[in-house]
N, C-alpha and C positions, 0 to 999 in steps of 0.2 A: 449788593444785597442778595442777589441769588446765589452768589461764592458762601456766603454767613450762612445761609440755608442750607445748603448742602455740607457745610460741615458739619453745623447742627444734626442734620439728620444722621451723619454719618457715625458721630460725636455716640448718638442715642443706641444706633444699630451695635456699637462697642460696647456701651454699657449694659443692653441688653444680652448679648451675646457672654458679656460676663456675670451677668446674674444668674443667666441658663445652668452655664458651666457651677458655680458657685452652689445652683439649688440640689442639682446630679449630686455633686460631691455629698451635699448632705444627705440626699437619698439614700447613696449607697453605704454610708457611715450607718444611718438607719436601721438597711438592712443587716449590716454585720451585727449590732447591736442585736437586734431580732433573733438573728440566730443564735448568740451568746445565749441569749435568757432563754430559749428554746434547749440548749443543753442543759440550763442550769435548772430547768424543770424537770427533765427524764431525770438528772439526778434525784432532786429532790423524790422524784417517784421509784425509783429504786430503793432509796431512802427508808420510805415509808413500807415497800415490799420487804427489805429484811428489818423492819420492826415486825413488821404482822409475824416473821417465821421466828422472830426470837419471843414472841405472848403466846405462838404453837409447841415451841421449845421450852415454854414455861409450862403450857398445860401438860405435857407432853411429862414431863419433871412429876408433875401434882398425881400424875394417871400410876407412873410406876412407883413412887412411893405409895398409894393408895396399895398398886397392886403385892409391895413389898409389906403392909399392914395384913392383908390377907394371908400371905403365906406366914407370917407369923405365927396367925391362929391354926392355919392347918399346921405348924408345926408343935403347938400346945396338945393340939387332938391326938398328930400321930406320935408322941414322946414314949409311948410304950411301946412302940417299934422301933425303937431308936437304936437297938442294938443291930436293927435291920439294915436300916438306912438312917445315915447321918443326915438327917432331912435339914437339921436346923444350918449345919455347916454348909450344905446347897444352899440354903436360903439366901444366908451371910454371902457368900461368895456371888451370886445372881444380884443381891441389892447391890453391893461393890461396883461391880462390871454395871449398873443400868446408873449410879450415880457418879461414877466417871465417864462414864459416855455421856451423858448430861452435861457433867461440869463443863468439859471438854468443848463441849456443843455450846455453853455457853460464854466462854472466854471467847473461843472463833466468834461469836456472835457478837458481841462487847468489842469486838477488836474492829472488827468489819464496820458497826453501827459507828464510829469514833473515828474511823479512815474517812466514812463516807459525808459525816461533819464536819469534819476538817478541808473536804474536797468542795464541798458546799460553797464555809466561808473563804476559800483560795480560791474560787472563780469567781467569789462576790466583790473581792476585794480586786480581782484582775478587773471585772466589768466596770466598774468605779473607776480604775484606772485609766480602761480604754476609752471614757466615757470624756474621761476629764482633758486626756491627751487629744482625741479626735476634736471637742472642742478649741482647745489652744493653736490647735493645727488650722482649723478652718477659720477663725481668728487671723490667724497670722497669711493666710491666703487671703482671705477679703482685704484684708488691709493694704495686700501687696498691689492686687489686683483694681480696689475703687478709689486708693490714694485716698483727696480731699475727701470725696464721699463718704466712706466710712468714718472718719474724724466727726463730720458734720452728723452722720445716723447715730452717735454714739456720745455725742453731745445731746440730739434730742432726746434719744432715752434716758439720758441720766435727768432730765430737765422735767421729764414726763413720770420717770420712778421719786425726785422729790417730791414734784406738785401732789403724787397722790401720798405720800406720806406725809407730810404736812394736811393736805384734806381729812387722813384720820385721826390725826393728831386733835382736829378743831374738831372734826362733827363727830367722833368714835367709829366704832365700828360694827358693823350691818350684823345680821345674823347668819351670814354667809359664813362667817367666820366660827361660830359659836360647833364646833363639833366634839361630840364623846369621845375621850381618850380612847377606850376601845376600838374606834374606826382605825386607828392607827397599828393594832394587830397585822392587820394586812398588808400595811404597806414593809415590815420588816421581816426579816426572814425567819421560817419557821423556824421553829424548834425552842424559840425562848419560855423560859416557865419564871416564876420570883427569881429565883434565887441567879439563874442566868442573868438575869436584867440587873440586878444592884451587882453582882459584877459588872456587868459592861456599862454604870453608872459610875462604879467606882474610879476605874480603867477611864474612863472618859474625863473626870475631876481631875483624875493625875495629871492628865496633860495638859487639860486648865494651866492647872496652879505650876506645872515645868513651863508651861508656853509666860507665864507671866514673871518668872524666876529668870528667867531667861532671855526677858525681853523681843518676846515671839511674838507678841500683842498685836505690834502694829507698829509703822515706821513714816519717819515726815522726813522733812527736804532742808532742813539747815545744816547750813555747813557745822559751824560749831555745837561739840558734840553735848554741853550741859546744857544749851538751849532744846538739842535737837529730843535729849530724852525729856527732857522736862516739859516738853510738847507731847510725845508720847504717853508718857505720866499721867495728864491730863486728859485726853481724850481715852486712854483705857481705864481712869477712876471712874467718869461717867459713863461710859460704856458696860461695865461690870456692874454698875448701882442698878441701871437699870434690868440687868438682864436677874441680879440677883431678886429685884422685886417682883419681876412674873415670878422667878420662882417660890417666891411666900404664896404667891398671890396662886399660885395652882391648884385648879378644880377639876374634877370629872369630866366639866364640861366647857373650858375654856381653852383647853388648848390650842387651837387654832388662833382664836385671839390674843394669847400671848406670843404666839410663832410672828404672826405678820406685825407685833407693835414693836417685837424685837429688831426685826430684817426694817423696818421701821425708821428705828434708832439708830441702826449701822448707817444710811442711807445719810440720814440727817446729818448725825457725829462727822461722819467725814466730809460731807458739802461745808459746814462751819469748820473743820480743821483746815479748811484750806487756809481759811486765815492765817491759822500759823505753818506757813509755810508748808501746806498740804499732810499738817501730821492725820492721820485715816489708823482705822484697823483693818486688821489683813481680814480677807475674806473665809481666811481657813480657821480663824479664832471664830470669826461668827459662826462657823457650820458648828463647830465645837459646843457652843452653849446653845445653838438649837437641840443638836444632840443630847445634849446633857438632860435642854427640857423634856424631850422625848420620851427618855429611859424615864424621866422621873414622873412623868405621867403614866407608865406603863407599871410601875411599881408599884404607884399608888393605885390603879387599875385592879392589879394583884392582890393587893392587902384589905381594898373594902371586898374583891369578889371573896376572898378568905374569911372575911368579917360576917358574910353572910351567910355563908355556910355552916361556919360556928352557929351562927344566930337558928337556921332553920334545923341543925343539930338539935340546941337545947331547948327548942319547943317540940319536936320532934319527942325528947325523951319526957317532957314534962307530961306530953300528952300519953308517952307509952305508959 
């Protein structure tokens, strides 16, 4: 009895001792992340300092044509001096030299503003990356490290992520969920305006519709191969109905409730594909039409703020 006791304890002091280890690791992944987005801030803040010197490079533009309008007239004044001094061809040659230096000043500026966008989304794209690989990684350490344990914690989570999609499925969903598309401005990276965002809606559809061309959807476990697609088949017809009907179904102020009834349905869809031989969809199809819904509340976002501004235009002028 006391030999079982002591291994038990001992048993415990292991497992404890690898969770220690297990939680470091995450710490310090943590911390690398931390610092990642801590560059990708001063960027963005450089960013925004060569905007501000290219609207100084504008005004700056606005000052010397102004001041090339003036010498114009003092050259109408002094035209009966003209045999004195060739005033108007100073003029001409002064405006030249101050509107190449401008231009100049603005192409550098246009160049630098479109490197530093560029460097933006290539370290957004790197931190997503590092994001996803450090995950897989600590993944694949706990698993090495708790054996049964981890099989067992990840069975209950998938047991505990049904139960409560199925509970919103029956009672709907709380107001927790109910937030203004606009709140989501923040969480994406600056610099998007309309026209950005239906590109990067359109961009996002593409891969949709390659990812489904292509049978990138999602994948099940039969051997034979017209079963195995036609299990696939099936679970990404319903899979895409639903995601296509949040999208009719998007408002102002629902989007959050369409995100979580989506991540919802992936949950579900694949707990019942086990049936057929575990056909699931991939997880990177679902980021994909959360994505999708994202952009297309951001657009809509853009198009009623546009709508209103029109609006308070033509009362604006009705009143003038």
């Amino acid at each position: 009895m006391i030999y079982l006791s002591v291994i038990t304890v001992i048993t415990i002091i292991i497992l404890a001792v690898l969770l220690y280890r297990a939680i470091k690791l995450v710490k310090d992944k943590q911390a690398n992340l931390e610092s990642l987005q801590a560059n990708l801030d001063r960027t963005r803040t450089n960013l925004a300092v060569h905007e501000q010197k290219n609207d100084e490079l504008h005004h700056e533009l606005n000052r010397f044509r102004a001041e090339a309008g003036t010498l114009r007239n003092k050259v109408e004044k002094l035209s009966q001096f003209q045999h004195i001094l060739n005033i108007e061809q100073y003029v001409a040659e002064r405006q030249n030299q101050v509107e190449n230096f401008v231009e100049a000043t603005k192409i550098e500026a246009e160049s630098l503003l479109q490197g530093m966008k560029a460097y933006i989304e290539k370290v957004r794209h790197y931190l997503d990356s590092y994001e996803k690989n450090s995950k897989q990684k600590l993944e694949i350490e706990a698993r090495e490290q708790l054996h049964g344990f981890y099989n067992q914690a990840m069975q209950q989570q998938n047991l505990t992520a049904i139960s409560r999609a199925l509970e919103h499925k029956i009672n709907g969903y709380g107001s927790e969920y109910l937030f203004p598309a606009h709140t989501l401005l923040d969480e994406l990276i600056d610099g998007y305006d309309h026209i950005d965002s239906a590109l990067h809606l359109d961009e996002v559809r593409r891969k949709i519709k390659n990812a489904i061309d292509h049978h990138g959807v999602g994948d099940c476990d039969y051997v034979e191969e017209k079963r195995r697609l036609s299990a696939i088949a099936l679970v990404t017809h319903v899979f895409n109905s639903k995601a296509d009907l949040y999208l009719s179904r998007l408002r102002h102020d629902n989007l959050g409730e369409l995100i979580q009834s989506l991540q919802d349905d992936f949950i579900l869809i694949n707990h019942y594909g086990a049936a057929f031989s575990y056909a699931r969809i991939h997880e990177s199809f679902l980021n994909l039409r959360l994505e999708e819904l994202k952009f297309a509340a951001l657009v809509l976002e853009f198009k009623e703020k546009q709508q209103e501004q029109q609006t308070k235009m033509q009362v604006h002028m009705m009143e003038g």
